[in-house]
C-alpha positions in Angstrom: 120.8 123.3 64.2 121.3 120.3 61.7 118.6 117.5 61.7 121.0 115.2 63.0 121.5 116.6 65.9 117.5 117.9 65.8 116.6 114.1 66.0 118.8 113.8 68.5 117.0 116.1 70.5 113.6 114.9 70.1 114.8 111.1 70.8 115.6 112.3 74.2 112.6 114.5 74.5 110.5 111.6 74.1 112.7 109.6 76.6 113.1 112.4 79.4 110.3 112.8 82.2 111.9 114.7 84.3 111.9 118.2 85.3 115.8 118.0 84.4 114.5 117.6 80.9 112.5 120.7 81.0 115.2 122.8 78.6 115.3 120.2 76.5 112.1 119.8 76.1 111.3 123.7 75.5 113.5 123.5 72.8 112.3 120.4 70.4 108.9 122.0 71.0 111.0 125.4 69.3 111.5 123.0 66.5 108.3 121.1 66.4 106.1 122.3 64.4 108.7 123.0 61.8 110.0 119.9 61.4 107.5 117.6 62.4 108.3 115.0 60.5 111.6 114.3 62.0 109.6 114.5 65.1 107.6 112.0 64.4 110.3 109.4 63.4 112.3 110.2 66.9 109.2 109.6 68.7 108.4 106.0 67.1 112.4 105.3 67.9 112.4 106.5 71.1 108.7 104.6 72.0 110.6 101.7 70.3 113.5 101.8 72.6 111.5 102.4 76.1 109.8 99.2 75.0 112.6 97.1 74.9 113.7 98.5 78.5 113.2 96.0 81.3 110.8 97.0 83.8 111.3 97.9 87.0 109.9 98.1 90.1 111.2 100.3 93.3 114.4 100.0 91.6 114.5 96.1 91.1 113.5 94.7 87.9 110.1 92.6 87.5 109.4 89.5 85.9 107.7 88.5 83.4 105.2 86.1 85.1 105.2 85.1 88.6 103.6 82.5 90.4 101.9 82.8 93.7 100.0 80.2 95.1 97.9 79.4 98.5 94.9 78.1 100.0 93.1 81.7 100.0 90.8 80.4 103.0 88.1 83.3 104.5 89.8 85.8 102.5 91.3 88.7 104.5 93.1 91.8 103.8 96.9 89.8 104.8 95.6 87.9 101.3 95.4 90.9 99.6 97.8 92.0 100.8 100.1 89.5 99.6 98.6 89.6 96.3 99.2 93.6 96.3 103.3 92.6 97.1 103.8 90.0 94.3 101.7 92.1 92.0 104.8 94.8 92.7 107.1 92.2 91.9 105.8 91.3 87.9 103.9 92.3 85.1 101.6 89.2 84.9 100.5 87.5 88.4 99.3 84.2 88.0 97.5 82.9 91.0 97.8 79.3 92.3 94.2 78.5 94.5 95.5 75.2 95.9 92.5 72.3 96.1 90.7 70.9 99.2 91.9 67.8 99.1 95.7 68.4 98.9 95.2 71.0 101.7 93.1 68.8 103.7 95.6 66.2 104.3 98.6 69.1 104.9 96.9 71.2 107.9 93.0 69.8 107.5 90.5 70.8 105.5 89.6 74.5 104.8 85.9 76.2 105.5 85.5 77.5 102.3 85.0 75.1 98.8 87.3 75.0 96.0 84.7 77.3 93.9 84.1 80.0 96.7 87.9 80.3 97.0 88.5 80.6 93.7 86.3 83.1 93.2 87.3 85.7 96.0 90.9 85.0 94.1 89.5 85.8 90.7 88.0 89.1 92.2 91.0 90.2 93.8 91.9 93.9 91.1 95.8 92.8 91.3 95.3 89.0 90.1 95.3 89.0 86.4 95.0 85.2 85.4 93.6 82.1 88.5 94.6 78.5 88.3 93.4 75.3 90.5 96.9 74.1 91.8 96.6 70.4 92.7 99.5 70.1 95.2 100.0 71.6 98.6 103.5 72.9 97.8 104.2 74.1 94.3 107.0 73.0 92.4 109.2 74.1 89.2 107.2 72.0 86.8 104.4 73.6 87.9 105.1 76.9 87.5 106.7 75.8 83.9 104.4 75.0 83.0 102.2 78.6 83.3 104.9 79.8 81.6 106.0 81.6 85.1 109.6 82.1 85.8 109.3 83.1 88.9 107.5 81.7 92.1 106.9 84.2 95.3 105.9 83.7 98.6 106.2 85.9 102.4 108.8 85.8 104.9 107.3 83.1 106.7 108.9 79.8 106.4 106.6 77.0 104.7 107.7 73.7 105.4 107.1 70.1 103.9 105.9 66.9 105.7 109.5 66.1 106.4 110.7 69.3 108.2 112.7 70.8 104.9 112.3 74.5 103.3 109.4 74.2 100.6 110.6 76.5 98.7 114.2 75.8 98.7 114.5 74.3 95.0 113.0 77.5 93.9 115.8 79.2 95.3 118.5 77.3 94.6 117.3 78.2 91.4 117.2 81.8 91.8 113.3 82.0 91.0 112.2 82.9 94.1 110.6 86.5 95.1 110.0 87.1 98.9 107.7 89.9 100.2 106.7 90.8 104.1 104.1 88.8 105.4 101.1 91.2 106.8 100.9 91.4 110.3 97.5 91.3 112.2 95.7 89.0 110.7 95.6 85.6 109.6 92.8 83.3 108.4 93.5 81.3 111.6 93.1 84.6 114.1 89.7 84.6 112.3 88.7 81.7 113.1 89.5 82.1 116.6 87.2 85.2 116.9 84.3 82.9 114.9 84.8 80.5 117.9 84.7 83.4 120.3 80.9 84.0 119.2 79.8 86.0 122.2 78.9 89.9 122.8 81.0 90.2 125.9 84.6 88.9 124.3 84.3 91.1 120.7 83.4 94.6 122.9 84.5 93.9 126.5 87.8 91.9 126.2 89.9 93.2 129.3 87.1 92.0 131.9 86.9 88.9 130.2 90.4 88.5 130.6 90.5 89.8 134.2 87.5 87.4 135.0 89.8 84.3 133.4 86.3 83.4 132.2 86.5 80.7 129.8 84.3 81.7 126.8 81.1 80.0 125.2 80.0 81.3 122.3 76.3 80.4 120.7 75.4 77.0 119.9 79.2 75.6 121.2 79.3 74.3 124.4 82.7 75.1 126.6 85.0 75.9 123.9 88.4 74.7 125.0 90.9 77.2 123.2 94.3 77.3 124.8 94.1 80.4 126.7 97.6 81.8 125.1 96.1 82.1 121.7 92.6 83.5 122.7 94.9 86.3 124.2 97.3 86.4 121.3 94.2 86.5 118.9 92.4 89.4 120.9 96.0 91.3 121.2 97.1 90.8 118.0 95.0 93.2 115.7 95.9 94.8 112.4 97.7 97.8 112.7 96.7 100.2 109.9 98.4 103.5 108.6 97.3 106.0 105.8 99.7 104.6 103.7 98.1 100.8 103.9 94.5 102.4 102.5 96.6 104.5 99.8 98.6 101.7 98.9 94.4 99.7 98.8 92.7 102.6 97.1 91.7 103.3 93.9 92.2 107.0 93.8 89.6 107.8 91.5 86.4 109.8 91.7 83.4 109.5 88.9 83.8 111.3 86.0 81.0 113.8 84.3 78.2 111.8 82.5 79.1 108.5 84.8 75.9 106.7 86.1 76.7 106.2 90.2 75.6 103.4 91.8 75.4 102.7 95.3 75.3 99.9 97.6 76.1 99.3 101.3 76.2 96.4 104.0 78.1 95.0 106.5 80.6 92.7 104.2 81.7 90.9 107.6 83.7 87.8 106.0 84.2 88.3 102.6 82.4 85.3 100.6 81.2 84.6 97.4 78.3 86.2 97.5 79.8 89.5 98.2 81.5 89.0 94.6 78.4 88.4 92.6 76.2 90.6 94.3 79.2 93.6 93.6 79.8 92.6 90.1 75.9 92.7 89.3 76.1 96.3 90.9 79.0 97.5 89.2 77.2 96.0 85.9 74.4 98.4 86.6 76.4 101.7 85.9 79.4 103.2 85.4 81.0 103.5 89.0 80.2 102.4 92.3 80.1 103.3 95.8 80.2 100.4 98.1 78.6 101.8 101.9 80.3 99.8 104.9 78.3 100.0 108.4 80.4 100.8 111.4 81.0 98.1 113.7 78.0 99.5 116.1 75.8 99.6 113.5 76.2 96.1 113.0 76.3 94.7 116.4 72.8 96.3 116.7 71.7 94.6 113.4 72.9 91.5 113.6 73.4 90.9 118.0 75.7 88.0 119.4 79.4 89.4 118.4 79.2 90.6 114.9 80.9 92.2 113.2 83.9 89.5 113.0 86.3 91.9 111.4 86.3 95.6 112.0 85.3 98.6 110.0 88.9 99.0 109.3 89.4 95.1 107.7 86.4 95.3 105.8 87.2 98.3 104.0 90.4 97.4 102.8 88.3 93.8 101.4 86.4 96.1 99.8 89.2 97.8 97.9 90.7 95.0 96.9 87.8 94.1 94.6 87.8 95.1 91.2 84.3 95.7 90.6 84.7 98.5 93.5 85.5 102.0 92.7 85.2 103.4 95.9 84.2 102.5 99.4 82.4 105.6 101.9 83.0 104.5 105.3 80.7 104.2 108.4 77.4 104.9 106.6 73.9 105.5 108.3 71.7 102.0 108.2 69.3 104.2 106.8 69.9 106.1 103.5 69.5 109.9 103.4 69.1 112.5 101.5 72.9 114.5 102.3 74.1 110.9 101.2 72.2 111.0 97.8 72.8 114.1 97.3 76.8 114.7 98.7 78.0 111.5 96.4 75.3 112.6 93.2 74.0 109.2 93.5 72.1 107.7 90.3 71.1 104.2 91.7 70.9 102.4 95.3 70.6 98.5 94.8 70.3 95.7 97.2 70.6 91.8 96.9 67.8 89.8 97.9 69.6 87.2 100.2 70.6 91.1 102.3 69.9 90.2 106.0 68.1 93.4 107.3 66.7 93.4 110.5 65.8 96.6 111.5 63.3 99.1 109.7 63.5 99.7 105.9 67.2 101.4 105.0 65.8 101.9 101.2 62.2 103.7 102.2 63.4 107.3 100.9 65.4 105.6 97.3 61.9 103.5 96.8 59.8 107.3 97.1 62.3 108.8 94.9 62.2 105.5 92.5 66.3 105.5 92.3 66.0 101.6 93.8 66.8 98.3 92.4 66.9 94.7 93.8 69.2 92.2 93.0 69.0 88.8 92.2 71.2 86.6 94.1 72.5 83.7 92.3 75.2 82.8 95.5 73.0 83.4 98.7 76.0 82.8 100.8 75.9 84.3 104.2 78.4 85.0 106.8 76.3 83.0 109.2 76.1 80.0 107.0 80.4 80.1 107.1 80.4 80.1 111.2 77.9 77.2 111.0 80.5 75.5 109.4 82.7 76.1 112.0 79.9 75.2 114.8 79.4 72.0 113.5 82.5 71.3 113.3 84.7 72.5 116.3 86.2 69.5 117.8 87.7 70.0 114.9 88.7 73.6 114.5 89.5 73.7 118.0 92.9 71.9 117.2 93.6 72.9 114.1 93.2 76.5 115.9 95.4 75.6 118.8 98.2 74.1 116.5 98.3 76.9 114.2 98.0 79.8 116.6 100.6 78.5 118.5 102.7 78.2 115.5 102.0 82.0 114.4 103.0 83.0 117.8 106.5 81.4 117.5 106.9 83.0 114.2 106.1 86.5 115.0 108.1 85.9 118.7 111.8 85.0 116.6 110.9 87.0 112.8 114.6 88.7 112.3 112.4 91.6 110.2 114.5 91.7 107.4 112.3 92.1 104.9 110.6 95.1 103.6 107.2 95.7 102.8 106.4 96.3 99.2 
């Protein structure tokens, strides 16, 4: 065989994956060793070449830099969701966290501040860069200017004060990526079920309905919800398949010599002291283990209607963190022994703003001295979020009503054209 075609054969070699490049392959590695260094030369050409290739994603190409903006409000797995989708779509996602003010005078303001938004965003593993956007609706300059050629959004149609497609110069321009919006949940469905703070509607909601009772929750006094969108609220869970927790999951396991740490909790609203409690853990060793109670567990804990958002929401919050390696679900309040031992675990931490109610979960990592506190900076709670909402629910109450009513319409006439990612 000449060297011409010998560098031939290694060029594709280098190129070829596939298990139709398997006799290929079996024959440069005849020829390797002998003449390495034309080997070496095809492989810096080939690398070279499969560098300048346009990448691709499912079979369409991605860009550069793509833009995706929103208000990020009580973060929720349809958020991450989202963020998972447009991630798909590029190589760099640059996040758009749109400011208080410019939200408050499109739909009202949002529950959570500009910081506590920004930094659920900023945790989220498939964001890579996080930028305050001072409009409601984003426009070309904007996205320009981050050097983003792109702009993405769901299905859903966003409109502007004045009735017209917001997004329409972005695709006149042909800069526009659309994804499926996640089904289930929504940041206004949560806030429905933070105004139906009672026991009775979270566990028992067909003789609720069957009583037409209307519903008062603690500290709110004969909550007025249109009784379509409790209903639609209640009905309208998240539908999860293996593929959704795949498509979530890290699918990685600690390696040998890796320090394990471990900590566990309800994580019922997912808030900005969630994401500095987990970073500080993650800081602490090599990989972590994030324990989520079952929604039992919590309701004896905590009482009234916790949890807000079931075992199954929670988790997939969880794994949309970056500091989190891997999440064990439905965990005994108290830690054991078969759980030390089954996940060879190195270090069990706690924050000090941890609401625990019950006797000491930690007694048997304090005895074996595997037990570390830590410091809250954020002592954010979920409680301290539905207070917000308490003390203001003239308020919520229509902004509720309006949007639920609104999400309703969409999901009633969606054409389902569009696939998810």
């Amino acid at each position: 065989m000449d060297q011409n075609n010998l560098h031939t054969l290694f060029f594709i070699d280098h190129i070829l994956q596939t298990e139709q490049a398997q006799k290929i392959q079996q024959i440069a590695k005849q020829y390797s060793s002998e003449y390495a260094h034309i080997r070496d030369v095809s492989k810096e050409q080939a690398d070279l070449f499969l560098s300048q290739l346009p990448s691709k994603g499912d079979g369409e190409e991605k860009v550069k830099r793509l833009y995706f903006d929103g208000c990020f409000d009580l973060m929720h797995s349809g958020h991450f969701n989202a963020l998972r989708q447009a991630k798909e779509l590029c190589e760099t996602l640059v996040v758009g966290v749109i400011k208080s003010d410019a939200i408050a005078k499109a739909k009202g303001p949002p529950i959570m501040t500009d910081e506590e938004r920004l930094a659920l965003a900023s945790a989220c593993k498939w964001v890579d860069e996080v930028v305050i956007q001072e409009t409601y609706d984003p426009t070309i300059e904007q996205i320009d200017r981050h050097s983003c050629s792109h702009v993405a959004h769901g299905d859903d149609l966003v409109q502007t004060a004045d009735g017209k497609d917001a997004y329409q110069p972005f695709k006149d321009a042909k800069r526009m990526k659309i994804f499926k919006r996640t089904e289930g949940i929504s940041t206004t469905d949560i806030v429905g079920r933070m105004l139906l703070m009672t026991k009775e509607v979270m566990w028992e909601e067909k003789k609720v309905f069957q009583k037409q009772t209307i519903v008062e929750a603690s500290n709110i006094n004969s909550l007025e919800i249109d009784q379509v969108s409790i209903e639609q609220t209640l009905n309208n869970k998240i539908l999860n398949t293996t593929r959704r927790i795949m498509q979530f999951s890290n699918n990685k396991k600690p390696k040998p010599g890796d320090k394990i740490v471990y900590i566990d909790g309800s994580f019922d609203i997912l808030h900005q002291g969630h994401v500095d409690v987990l970073r500080k853990a993650k800081e602490l060793g090599d990989f972590l283990y994030v324990g989520v109670y079952d929604n039992e567990t919590i309701n004896k804990i905590k009482g009234k209607n916790y949890p807000i958002l079931n075992l199954q929401e929670r988790v997939l919050n969880l794994l949309a963190i970056k500091y989190v390696d891997e999440v064990i679900m439905g965990v005994p309040y108290k830690v054991n022994e078969q759980l030390i031992k089954n996940f060879k675990i190195d270090l069990i931490v706690e924050g000090t703003c941890s609401q625990k109610t019950m006797d000491d979960p930690y007694e048997l990592p304090i005895k074996l001295g595997i037990y570390q506190q830590i410091q809250a900076v954020n002592k954010q709670t979920a409680d301290e979020l539905i207070e917000r909402i308490v003390s203001n629910r003239l308020r919520f109450l229509e902004k509720y009503n309006s949007r639920k009513k609104k999400e309703i319409n969409f999901f009633e006439n969606h054409d389902y054209k569009v696939e998810e990612i």
